[in-house]
C-alpha positions as CSV (number, residue, x, y, z in Angstrom):
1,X,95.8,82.4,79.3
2,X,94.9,85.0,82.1
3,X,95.2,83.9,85.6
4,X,92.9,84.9,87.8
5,X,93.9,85.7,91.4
6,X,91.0,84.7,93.7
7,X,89.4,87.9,95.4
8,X,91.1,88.2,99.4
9,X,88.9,89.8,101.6
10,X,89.2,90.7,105.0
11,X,86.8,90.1,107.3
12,X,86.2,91.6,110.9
13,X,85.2,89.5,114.1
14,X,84.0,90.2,117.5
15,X,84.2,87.9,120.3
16,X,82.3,88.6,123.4
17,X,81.5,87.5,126.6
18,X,81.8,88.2,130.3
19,X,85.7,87.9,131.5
20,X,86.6,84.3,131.9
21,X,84.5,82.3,129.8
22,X,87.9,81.6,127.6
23,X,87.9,83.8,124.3
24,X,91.4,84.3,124.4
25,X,91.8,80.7,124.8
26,X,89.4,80.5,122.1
27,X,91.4,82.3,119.5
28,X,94.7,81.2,120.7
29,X,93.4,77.6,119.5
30,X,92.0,78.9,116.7
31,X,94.5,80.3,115.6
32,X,97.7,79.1,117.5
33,X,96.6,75.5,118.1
34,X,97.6,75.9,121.3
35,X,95.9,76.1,124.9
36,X,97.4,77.0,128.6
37,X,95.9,77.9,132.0
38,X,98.1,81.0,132.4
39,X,96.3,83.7,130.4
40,X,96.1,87.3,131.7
41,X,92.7,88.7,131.6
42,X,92.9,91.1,128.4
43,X,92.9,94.4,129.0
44,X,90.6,96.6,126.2
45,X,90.9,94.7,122.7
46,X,93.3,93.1,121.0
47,X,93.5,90.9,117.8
48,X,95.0,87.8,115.7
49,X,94.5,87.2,112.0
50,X,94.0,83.9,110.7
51,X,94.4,82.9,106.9
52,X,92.0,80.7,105.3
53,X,90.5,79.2,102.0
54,X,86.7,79.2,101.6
55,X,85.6,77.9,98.4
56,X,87.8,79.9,95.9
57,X,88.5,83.0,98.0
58,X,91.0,83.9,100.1
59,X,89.9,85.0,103.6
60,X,91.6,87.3,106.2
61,X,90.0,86.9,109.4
62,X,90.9,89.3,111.6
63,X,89.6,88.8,115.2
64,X,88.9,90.7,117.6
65,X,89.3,90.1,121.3
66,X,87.6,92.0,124.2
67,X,88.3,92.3,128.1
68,X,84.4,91.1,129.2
69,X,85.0,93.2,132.4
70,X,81.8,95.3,132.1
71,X,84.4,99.0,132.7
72,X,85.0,97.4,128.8
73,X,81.2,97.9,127.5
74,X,82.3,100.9,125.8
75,X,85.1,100.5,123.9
76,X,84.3,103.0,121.5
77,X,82.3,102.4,118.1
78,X,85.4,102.4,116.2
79,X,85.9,98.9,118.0
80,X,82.5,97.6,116.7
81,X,82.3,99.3,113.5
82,X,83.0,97.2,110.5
83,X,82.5,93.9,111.9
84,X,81.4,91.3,109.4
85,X,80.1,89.0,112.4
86,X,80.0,88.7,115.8
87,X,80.5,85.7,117.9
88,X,79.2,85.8,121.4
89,X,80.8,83.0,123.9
90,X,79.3,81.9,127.4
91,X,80.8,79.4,130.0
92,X,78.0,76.4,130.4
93,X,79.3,75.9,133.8
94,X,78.3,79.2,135.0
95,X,74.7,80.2,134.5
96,X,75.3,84.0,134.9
97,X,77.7,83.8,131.7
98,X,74.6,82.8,129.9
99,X,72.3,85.3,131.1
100,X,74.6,88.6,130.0
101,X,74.3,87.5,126.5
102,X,71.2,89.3,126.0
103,X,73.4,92.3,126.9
104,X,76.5,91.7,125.1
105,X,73.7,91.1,122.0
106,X,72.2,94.4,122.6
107,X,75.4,96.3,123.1
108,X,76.9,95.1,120.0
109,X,73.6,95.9,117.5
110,X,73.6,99.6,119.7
111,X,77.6,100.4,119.1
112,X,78.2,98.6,115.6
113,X,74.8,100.2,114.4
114,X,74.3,97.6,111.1
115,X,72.5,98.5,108.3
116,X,70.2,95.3,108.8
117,X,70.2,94.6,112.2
118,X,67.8,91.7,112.1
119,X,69.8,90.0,109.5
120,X,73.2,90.4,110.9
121,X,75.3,87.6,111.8
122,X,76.3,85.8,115.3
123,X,77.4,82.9,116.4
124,X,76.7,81.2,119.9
125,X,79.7,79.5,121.8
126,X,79.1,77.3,124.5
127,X,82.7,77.2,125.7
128,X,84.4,74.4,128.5
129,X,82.0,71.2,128.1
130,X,85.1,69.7,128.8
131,X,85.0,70.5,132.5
132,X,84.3,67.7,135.5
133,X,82.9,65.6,132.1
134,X,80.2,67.8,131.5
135,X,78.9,67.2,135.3
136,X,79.0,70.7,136.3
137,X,77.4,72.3,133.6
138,X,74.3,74.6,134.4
139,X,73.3,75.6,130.9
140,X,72.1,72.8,128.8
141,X,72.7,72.6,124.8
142,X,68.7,72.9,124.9
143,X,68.4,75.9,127.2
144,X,71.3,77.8,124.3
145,X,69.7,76.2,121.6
146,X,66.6,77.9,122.1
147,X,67.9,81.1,122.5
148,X,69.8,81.3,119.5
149,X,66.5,80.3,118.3
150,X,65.1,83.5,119.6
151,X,67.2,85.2,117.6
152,X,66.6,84.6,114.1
153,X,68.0,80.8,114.4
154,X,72.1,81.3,114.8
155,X,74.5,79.1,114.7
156,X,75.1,77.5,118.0
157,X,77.8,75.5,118.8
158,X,79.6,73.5,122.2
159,X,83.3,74.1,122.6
160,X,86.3,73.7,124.4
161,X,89.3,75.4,123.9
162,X,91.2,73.0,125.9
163,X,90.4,70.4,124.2
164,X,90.4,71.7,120.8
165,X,87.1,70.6,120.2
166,X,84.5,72.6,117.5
167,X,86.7,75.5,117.9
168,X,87.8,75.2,114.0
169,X,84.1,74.2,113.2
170,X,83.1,77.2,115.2
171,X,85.2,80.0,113.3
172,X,84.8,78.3,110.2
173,X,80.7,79.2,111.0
174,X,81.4,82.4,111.7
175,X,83.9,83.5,108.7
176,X,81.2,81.9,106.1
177,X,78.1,84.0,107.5
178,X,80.6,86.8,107.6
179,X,81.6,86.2,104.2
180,X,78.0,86.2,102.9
181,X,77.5,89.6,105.4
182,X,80.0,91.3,103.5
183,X,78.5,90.7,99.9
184,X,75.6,92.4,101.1
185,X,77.3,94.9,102.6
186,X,78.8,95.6,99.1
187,X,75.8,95.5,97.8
188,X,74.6,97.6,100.2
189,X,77.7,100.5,99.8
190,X,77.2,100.6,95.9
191,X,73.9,103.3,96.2
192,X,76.4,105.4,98.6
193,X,78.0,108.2,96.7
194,X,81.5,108.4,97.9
195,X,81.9,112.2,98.4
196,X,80.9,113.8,101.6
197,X,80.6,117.3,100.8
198,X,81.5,120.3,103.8
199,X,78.5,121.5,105.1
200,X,77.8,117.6,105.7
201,X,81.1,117.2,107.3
202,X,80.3,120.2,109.6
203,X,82.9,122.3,108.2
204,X,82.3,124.6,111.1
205,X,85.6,123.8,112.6
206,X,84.5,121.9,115.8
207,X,86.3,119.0,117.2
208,X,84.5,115.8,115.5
209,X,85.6,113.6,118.3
């Protein structure tokens, strides 16, 4: 009897969000299970991997971290190309957090360039409902609710990284869309024929950078 090894993919993640709204913190949850109040801001990107079961496959999630300064906006498209899913966090305690993701939104569709826009996959966190018990919060789950309604219905959910709460519900979200993203992309890659002759490539002997 053959044994059949279940098919590992790897899957690419974004995180975004202005500086400070805790996507380090996020990950290192994720990922670590831990939390502290001494992170350095990130400076350009950096990743973890996380290794996880869904249904019968095995999954590589490699994600990725950005520095939300805005000199960070353009880290390259090598940064953003490949990405299976992108997951766009905000503070709810700070109101201007909320109103860049229609940037970060734009900037990711503009530098990852997917083939289906429309249909590709985010996920909204509301990150640190822990804080004061929820009394300082400006952005209700309403207010984010309807925006990720705005946006072809995503996935939206509260979190605190501190707390450890939704965090693993929240990646789990984001690897399944990514997961189904990537079967389409295959899909997708099958009519591409895998040669790129010279004269495409330029073959002129300029610098391609």
């Amino acid at each position: 009897m053959v044994m059949l090894t279940p098919k590992r993919s790897l899957l690419k993640v974004i995180v975004l969000g202005d500086s400070g709204v805790g996507k380090t913190s996020l990950m290192n949850q994720y990922v670590y299970k831990r939390f502290s109040q001494q992170y350095k801001a990130t400076i350009g990107a950096d990743f973890v991997t996380k290794e996880l079961q869904i249904d019968d496959k095995l999954v590589t999630l490699q994600i990725w971290d950005t520095a939300g300064q805005e000199r960070f906006h353009s880290l390259g498209v090598a940064f953003y190309r490949g990405a299976d899913c992108c997951i766009l966090v905000f503070d709810v305690n700070a109101v201007k957090s909320f109103e860049t993701l229609q940037i970060w939104h734009e900037e990711f569709l503009k530098q990852a360039d997917p083939s289906d826009p429309e249909a590709f996959p985010f996920v909204l966190l509301g990150n640190k409902v822990d804080i004061d018990g929820g009394n300082s919060r400006v952005v209700s789950e309403k207010t984010a609710r309807e925006w990720c309604a705005l946006k072809g219905d995503i996935p939206y959910f509260e979190t605190s990284a501190k707390e450890d709460y939704n965090v693993e519900d929240a990646f789990l979200s984001a690897a399944k869309t990514a997961l189904v993203n990537e079967h389409e992309q295959d899909i997708y890659y099958q009519g591409i024929p895998e040669s790129i002759s010279e004269t495409e490539q330029g073959g002129g002997g300029g610098c391609a950078c």
